[in-house]
HTML snippet that shows the backbone in 3Dmol.js (N, CA, C, O; Angstrom):
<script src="https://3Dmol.org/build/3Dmol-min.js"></script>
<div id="view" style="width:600px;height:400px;position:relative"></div>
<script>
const pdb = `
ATOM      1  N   UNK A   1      -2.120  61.061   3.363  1.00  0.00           N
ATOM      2  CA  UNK A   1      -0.871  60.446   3.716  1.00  0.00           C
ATOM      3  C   UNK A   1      -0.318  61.102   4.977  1.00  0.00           C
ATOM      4  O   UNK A   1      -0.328  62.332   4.931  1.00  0.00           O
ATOM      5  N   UNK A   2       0.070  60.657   5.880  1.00  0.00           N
ATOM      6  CA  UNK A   2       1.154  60.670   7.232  1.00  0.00           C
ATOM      7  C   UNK A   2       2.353  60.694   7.153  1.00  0.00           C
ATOM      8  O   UNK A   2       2.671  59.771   6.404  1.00  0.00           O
ATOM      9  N   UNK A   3       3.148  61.177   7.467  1.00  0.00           N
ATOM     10  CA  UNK A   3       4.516  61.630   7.329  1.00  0.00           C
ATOM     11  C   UNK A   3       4.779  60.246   8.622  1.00  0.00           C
ATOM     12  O   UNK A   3       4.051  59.770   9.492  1.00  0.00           O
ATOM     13  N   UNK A   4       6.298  59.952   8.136  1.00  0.00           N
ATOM     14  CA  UNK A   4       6.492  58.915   9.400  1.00  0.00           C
ATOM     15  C   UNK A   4       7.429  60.185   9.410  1.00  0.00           C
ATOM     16  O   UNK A   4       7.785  61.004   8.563  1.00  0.00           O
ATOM     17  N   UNK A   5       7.703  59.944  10.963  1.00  0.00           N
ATOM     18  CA  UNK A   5       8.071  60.717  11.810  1.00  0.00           C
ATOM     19  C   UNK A   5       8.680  59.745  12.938  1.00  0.00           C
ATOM     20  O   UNK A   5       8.723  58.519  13.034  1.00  0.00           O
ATOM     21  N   UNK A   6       9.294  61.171  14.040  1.00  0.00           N
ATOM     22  CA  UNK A   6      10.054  60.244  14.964  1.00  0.00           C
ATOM     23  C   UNK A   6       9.231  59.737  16.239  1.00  0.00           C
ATOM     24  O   UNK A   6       9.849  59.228  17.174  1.00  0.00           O
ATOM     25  N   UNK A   7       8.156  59.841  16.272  1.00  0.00           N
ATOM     26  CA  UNK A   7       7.074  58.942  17.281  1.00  0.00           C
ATOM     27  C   UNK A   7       6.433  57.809  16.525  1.00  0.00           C
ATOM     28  O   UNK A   7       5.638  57.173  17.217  1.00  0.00           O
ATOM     29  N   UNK A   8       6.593  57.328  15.093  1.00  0.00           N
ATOM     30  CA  UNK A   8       6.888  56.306  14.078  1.00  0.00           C
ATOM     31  C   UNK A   8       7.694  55.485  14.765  1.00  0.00           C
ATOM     32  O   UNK A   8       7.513  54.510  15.494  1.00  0.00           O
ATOM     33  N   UNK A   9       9.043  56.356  14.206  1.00  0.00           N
ATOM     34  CA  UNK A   9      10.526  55.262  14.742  1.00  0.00           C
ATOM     35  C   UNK A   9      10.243  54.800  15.983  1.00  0.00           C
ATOM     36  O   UNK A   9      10.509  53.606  16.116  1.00  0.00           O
ATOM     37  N   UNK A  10       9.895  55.219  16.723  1.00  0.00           N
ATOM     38  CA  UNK A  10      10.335  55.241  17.982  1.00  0.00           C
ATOM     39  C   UNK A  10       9.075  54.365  18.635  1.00  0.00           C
ATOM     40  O   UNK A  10       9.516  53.664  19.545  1.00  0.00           O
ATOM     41  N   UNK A  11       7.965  54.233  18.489  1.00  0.00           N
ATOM     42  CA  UNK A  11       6.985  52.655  17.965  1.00  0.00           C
ATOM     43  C   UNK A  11       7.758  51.771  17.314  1.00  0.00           C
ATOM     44  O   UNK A  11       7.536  50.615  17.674  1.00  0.00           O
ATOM     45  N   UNK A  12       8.479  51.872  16.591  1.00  0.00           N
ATOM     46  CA  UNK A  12       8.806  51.016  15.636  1.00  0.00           C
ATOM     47  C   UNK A  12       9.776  49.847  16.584  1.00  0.00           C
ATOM     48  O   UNK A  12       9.649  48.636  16.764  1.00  0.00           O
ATOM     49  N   UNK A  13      10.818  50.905  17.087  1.00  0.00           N
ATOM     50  CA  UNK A  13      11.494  49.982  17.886  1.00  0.00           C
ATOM     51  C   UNK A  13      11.027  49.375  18.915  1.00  0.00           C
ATOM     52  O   UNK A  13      10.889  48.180  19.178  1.00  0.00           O
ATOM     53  N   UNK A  14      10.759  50.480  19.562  1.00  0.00           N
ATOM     54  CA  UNK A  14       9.341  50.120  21.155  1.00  0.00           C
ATOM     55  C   UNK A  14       9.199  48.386  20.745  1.00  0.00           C
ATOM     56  O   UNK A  14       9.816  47.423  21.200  1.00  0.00           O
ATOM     57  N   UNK A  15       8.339  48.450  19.912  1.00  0.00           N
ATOM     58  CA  UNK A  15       7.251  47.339  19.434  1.00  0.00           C
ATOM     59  C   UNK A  15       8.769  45.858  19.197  1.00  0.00           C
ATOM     60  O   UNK A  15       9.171  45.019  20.003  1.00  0.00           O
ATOM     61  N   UNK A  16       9.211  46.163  17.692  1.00  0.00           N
ATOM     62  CA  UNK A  16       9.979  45.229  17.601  1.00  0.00           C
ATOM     63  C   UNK A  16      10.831  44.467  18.747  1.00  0.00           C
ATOM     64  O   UNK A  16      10.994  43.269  18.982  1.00  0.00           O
ATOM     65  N   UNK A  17      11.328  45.699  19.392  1.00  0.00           N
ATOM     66  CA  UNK A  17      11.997  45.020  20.813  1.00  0.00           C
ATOM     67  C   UNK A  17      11.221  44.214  21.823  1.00  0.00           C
ATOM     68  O   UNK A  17      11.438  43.253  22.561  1.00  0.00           O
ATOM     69  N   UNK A  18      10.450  44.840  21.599  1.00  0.00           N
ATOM     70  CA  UNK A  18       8.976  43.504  22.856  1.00  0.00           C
ATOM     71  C   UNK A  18       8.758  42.176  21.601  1.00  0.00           C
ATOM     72  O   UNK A  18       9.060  41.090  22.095  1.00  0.00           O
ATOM     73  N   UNK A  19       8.463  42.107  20.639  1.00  0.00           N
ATOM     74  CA  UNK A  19       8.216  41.209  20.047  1.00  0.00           C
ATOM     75  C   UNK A  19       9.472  40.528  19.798  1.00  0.00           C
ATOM     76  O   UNK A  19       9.276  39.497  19.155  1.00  0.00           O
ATOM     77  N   UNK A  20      10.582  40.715  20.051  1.00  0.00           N
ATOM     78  CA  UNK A  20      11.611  40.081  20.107  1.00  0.00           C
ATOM     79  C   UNK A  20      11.812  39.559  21.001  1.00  0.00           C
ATOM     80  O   UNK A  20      11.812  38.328  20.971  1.00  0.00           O
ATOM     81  N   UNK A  21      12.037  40.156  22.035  1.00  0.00           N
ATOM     82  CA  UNK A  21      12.047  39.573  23.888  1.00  0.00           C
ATOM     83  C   UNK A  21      10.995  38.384  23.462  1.00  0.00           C
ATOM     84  O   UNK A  21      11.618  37.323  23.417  1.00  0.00           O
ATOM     85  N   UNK A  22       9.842  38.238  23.190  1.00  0.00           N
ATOM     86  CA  UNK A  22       8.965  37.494  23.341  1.00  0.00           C
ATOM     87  C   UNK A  22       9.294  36.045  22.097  1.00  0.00           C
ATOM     88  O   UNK A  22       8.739  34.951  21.999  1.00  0.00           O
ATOM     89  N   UNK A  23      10.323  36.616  21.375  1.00  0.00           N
ATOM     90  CA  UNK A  23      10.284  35.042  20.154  1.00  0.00           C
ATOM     91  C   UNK A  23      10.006  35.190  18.994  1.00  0.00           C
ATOM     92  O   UNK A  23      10.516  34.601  18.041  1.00  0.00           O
ATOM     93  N   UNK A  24       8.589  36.555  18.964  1.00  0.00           N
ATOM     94  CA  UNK A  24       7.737  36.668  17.628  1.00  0.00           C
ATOM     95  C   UNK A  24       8.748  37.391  16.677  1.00  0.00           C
ATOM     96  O   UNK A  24       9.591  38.279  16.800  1.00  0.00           O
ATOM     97  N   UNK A  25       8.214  36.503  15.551  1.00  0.00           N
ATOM     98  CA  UNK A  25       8.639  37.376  14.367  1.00  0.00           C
ATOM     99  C   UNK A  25       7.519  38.068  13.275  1.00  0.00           C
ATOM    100  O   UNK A  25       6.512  37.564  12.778  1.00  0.00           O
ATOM    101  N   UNK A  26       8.115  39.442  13.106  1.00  0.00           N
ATOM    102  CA  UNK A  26       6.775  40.195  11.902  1.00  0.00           C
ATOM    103  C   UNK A  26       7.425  40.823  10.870  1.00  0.00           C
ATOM    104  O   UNK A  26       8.357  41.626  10.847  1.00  0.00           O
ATOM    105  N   UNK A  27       6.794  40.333  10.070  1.00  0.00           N
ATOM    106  CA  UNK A  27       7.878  40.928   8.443  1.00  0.00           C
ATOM    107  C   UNK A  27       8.102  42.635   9.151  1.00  0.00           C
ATOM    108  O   UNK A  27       7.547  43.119  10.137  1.00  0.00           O
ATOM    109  N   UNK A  28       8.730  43.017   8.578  1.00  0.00           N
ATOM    110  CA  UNK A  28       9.536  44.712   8.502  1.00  0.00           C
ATOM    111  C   UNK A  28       8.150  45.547   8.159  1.00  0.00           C
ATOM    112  O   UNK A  28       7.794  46.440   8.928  1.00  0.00           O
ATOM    113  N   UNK A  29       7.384  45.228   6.982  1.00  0.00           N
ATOM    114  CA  UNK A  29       6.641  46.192   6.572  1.00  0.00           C
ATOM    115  C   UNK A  29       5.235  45.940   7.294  1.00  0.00           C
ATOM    116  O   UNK A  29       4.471  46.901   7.194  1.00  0.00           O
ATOM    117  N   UNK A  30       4.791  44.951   7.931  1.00  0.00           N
ATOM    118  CA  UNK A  30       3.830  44.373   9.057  1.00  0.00           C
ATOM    119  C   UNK A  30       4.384  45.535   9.924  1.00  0.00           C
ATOM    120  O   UNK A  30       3.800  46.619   9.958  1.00  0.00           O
ATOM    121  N   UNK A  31       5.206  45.359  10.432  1.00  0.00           N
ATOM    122  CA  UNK A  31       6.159  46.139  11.931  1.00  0.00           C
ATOM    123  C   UNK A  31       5.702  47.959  11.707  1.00  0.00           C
ATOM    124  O   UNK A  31       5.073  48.758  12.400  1.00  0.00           O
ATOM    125  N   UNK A  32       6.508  48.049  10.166  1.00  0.00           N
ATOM    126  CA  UNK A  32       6.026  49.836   9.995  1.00  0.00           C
ATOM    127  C   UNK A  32       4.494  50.014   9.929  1.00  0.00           C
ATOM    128  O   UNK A  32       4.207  51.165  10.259  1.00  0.00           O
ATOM    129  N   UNK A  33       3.440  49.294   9.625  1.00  0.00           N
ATOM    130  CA  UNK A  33       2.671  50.050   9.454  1.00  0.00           C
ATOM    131  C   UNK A  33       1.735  50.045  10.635  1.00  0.00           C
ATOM    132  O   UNK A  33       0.968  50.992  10.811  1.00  0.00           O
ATOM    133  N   UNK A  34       1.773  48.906  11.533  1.00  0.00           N
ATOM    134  CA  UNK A  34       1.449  49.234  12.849  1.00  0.00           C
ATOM    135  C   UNK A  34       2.054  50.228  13.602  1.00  0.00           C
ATOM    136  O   UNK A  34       1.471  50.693  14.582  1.00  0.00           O
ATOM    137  N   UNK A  35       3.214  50.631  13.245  1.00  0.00           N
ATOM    138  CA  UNK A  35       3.934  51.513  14.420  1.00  0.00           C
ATOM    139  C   UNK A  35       3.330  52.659  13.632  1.00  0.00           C
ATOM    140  O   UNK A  35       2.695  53.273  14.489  1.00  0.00           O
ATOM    141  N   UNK A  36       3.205  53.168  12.699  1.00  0.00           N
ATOM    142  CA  UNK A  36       2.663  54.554  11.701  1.00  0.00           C
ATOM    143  C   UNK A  36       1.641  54.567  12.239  1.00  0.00           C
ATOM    144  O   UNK A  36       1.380  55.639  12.786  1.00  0.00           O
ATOM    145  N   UNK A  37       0.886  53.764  12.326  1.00  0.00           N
ATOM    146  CA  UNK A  37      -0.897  53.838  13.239  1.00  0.00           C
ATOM    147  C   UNK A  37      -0.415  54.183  14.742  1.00  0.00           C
ATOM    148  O   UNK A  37      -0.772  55.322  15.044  1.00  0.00           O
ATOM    149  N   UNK A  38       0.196  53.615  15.629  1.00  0.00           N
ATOM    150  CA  UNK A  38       0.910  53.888  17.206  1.00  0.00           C
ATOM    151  C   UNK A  38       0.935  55.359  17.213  1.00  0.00           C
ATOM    152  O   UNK A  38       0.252  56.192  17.807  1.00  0.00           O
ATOM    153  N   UNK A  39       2.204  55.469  16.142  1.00  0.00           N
ATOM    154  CA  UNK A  39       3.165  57.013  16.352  1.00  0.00           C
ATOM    155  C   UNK A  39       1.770  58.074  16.080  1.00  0.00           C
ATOM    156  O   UNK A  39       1.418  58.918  16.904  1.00  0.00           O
ATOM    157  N   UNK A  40       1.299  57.909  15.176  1.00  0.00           N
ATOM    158  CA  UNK A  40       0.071  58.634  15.261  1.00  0.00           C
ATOM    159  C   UNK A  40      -1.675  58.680  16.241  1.00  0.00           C
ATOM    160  O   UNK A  40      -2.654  59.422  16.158  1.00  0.00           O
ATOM    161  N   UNK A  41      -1.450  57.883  16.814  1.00  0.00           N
ATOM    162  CA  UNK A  41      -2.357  57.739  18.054  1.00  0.00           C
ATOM    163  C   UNK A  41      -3.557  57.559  17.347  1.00  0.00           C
ATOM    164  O   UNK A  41      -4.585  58.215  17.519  1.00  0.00           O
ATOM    165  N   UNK A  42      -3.358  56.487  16.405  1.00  0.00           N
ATOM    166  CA  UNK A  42      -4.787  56.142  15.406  1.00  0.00           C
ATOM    167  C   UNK A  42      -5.143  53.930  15.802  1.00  0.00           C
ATOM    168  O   UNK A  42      -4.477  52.995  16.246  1.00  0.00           O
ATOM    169  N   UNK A  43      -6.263  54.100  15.383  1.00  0.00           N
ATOM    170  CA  UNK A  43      -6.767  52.867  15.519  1.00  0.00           C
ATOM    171  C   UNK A  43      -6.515  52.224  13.576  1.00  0.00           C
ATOM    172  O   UNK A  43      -6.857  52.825  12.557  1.00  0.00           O
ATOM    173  N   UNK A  44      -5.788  50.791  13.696  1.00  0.00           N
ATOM    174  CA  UNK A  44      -5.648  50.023  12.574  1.00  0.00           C
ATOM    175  C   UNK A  44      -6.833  49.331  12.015  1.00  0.00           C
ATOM    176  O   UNK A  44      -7.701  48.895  12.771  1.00  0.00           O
ATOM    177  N   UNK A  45      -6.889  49.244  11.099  1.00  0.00           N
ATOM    178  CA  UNK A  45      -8.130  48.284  10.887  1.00  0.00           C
ATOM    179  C   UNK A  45      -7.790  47.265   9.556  1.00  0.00           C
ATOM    180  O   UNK A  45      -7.894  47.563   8.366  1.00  0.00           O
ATOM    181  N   UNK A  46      -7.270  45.726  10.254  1.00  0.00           N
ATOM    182  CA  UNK A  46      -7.491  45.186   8.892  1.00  0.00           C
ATOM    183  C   UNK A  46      -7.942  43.573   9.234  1.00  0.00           C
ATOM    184  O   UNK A  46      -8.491  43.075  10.217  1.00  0.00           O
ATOM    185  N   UNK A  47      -7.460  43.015   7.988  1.00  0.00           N
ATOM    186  CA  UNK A  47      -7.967  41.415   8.154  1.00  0.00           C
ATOM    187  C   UNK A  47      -6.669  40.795   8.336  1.00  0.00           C
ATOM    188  O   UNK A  47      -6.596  39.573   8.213  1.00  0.00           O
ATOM    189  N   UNK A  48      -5.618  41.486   8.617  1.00  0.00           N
ATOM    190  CA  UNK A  48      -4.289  40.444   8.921  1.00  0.00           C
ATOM    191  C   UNK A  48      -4.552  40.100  10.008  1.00  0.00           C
ATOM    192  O   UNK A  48      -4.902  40.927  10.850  1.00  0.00           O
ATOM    193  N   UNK A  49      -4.482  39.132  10.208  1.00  0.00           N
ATOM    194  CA  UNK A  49      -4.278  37.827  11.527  1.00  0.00           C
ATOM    195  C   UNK A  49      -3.042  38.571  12.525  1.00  0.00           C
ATOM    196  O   UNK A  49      -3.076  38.596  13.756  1.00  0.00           O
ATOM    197  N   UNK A  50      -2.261  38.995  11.898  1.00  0.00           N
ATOM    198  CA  UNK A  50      -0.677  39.710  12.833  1.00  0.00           C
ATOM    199  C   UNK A  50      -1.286  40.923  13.416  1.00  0.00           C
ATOM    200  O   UNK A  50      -0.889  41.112  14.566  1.00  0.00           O
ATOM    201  N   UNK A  51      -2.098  41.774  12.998  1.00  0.00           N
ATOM    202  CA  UNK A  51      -2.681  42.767  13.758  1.00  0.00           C
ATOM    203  C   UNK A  51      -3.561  42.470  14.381  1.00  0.00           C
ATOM    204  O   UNK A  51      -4.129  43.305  15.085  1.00  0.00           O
TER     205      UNK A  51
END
`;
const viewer = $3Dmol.createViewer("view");
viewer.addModel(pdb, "pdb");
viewer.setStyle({}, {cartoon: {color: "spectrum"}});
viewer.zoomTo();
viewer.render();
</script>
């Protein structure tokens, strides 16, 4: 397990704010767990279509 942390948050918003400017919408918990992969400088790996 990964501690979210404040390079988390701070993806978190990063991200949401561009995907906002842009129109898109991503559930909340879509949003955290890409930014938890970001803040940690890790590669995601799944079958969601949103990632």
């Amino acid at each position: 397990m990964l501690d979210w942390d404040d390079q988390c948050a701070h993806a978190y918003g990063k991200v949401r704010n561009e995907l906002r400017l842009q129109g898109v919408t991503v559930q909340s918990m879509d949003l955290m767990i890409g930014a938890h992969a970001l803040g940690h400088h890790l590669i995601l790996v799944s079958n969601d279509h949103i990632f």
